[in-house]
C-alpha positions in Angstrom: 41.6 16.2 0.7 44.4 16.8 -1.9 45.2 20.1 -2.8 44.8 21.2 -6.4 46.7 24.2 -7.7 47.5 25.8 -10.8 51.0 26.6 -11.8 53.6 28.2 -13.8 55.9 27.0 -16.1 58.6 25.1 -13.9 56.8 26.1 -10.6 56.9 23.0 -7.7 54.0 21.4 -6.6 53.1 21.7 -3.2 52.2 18.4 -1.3 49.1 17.7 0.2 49.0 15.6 3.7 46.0 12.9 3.5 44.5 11.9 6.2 42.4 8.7 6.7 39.9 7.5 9.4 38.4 4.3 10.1 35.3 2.8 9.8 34.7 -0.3 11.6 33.1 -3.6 10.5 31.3 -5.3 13.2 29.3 -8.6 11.6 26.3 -8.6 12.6 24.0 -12.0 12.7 20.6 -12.1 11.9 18.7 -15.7 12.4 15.3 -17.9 12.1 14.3 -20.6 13.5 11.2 -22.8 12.9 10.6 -26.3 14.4 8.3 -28.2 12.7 7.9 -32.4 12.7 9.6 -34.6 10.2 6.3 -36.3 9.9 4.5 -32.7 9.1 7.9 -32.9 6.2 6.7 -36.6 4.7 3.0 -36.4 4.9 1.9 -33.1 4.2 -0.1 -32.8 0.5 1.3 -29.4 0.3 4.9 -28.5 -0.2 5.6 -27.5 3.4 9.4 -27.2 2.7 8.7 -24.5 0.2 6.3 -22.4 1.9 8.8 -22.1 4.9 11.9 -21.3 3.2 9.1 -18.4 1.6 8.5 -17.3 5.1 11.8 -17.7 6.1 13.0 -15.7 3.6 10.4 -12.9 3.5 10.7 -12.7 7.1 14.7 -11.9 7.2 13.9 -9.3 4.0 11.5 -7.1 6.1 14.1 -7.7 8.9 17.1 -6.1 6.9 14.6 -3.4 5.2 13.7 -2.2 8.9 17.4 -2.6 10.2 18.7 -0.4 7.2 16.1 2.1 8.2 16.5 1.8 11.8 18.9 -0.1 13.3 19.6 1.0 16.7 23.6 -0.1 16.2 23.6 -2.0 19.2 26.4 -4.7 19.6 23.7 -7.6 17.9 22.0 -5.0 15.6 22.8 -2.9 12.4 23.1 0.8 12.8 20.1 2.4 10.4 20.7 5.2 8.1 19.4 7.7 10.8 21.8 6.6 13.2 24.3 7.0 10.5 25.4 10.8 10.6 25.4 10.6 7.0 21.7 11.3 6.3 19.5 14.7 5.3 16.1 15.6 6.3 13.4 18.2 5.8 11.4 18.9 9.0 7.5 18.6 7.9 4.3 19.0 9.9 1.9 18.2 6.9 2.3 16.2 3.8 5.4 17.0 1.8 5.5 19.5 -0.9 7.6 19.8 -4.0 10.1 21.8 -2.7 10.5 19.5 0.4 11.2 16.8 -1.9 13.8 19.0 -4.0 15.6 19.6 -0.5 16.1 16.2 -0.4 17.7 15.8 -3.5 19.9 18.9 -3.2 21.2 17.8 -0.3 22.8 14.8 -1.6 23.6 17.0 -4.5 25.4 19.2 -2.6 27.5 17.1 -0.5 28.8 15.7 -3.8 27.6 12.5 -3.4 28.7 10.7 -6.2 25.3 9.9 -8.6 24.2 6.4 -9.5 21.8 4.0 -10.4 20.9 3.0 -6.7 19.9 7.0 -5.9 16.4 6.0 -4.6 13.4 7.5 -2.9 12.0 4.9 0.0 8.6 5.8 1.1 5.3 3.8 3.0 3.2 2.8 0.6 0.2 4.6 1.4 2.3 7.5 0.2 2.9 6.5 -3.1 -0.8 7.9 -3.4 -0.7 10.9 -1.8 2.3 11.8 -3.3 -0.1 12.1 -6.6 -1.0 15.4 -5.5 2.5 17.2 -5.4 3.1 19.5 -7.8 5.7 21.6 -9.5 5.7 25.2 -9.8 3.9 25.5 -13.2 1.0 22.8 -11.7 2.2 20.1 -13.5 2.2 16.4 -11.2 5.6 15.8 -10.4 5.0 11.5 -9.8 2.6 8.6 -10.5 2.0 5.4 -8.8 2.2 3.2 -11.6 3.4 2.8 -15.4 -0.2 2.8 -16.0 -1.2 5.8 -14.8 1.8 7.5 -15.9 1.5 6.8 -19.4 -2.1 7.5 -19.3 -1.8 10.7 -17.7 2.0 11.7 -19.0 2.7 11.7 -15.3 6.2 10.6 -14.4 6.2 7.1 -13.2 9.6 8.4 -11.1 10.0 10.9 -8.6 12.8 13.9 -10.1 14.0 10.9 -12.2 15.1 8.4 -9.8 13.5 5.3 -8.9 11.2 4.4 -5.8 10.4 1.6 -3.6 7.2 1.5 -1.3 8.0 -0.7 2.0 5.7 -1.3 5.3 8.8 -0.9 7.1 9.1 2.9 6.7 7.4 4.4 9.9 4.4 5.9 10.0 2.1 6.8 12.9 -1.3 6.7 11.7 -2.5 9.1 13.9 -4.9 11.8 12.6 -4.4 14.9 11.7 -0.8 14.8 11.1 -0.1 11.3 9.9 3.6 11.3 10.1 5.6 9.5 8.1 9.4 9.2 7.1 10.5 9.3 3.9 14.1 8.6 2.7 16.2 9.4 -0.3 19.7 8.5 -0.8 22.3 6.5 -2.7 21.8 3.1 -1.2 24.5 1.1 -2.8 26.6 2.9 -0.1 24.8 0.7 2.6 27.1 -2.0 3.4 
């Protein structure tokens, strides 16, 4: 990192030595491939072509979701933000509380990571409910599901102002009484 320094009238600047690493770009390829008939193509009523480039598509979308989650980084697959080194977390053995959340968001705040638009909480959906019941110090509800409901109630329809997206990709186990479950914040216009 440069050095910064205040000086005197006339005084000479030290010089800083920068240093540089490198990150290496691997392309990765990510494929589907469905065979169907060209007679299924000419006589089907329905728009066959259209509903498989919908599948198609939908199909490689979860696939990048769940490989920017977790990737193993494997020579044919994405490394996931786990994997990354560059990721926080807050060990929980019950459902998250505000200040859990908060650690989150410090975190990134305090490794100066440069604030945007695409700071983002990515959660399961079922959580997007039971997050409904985390509150602040003074009781108030810190997040809503829905517009709706959040200008109904006067709940936030964000989470500590940013944003959120509920994805079936984000891990959960399902298994009573814990129910664990990952949850990820993070500035995800760095994912490349």
């Amino acid at each position: 990192a440069p050095t910064t320094q205040w000086l005197g009238e006339n005084a000479t600047i030290s010089a800083s030595d920068a240093s540089y690493g490198q990150i290496q770009l691997i392309a990765k390829k990510l494929a589907s491939l469905v065979v169907i008939s060209n007679e299924l193509l000419e006589d089907s009523s329905h728009d066959v072509d259209k509903y498989l480039r919908e599948s198609i598509s939908k199909s490689l979308r979860l696939e990048v979701d769940r490989a920017i989650l977790y990737g193993n980084g494997t020579d044919t697959q994405p490394r996931g933000v786990p994997e990354s080194n560059l990721t926080y977390a807050v060990a929980l053995n019950a459902e998250p509380d505000y200040e859990d959340l908060v650690t989150l968001v410090s975190q990134l705040e305090q490794a100066n990571v440069e604030e945007d638009a695409s700071w983002r909480w990515i959660l399961h959906p079922r959580d997007k409910y039971g997050f409904r019941n985390i509150q602040d110090g003074n009781g108030a509800f810190v997040f809503s599901a829905n517009a709706l409901e959040a200008a109904t109630l006067g709940v936030p329809a964000n989470l500590f102002g940013y944003g959120w997206k509920a994805s079936n990709t984000v891990a959960h186990d399902g298994v009573a009484p814990n129910d664990e479950t990952d949850v990820f914040f993070g500035k995800w216009s760095d994912v490349i």
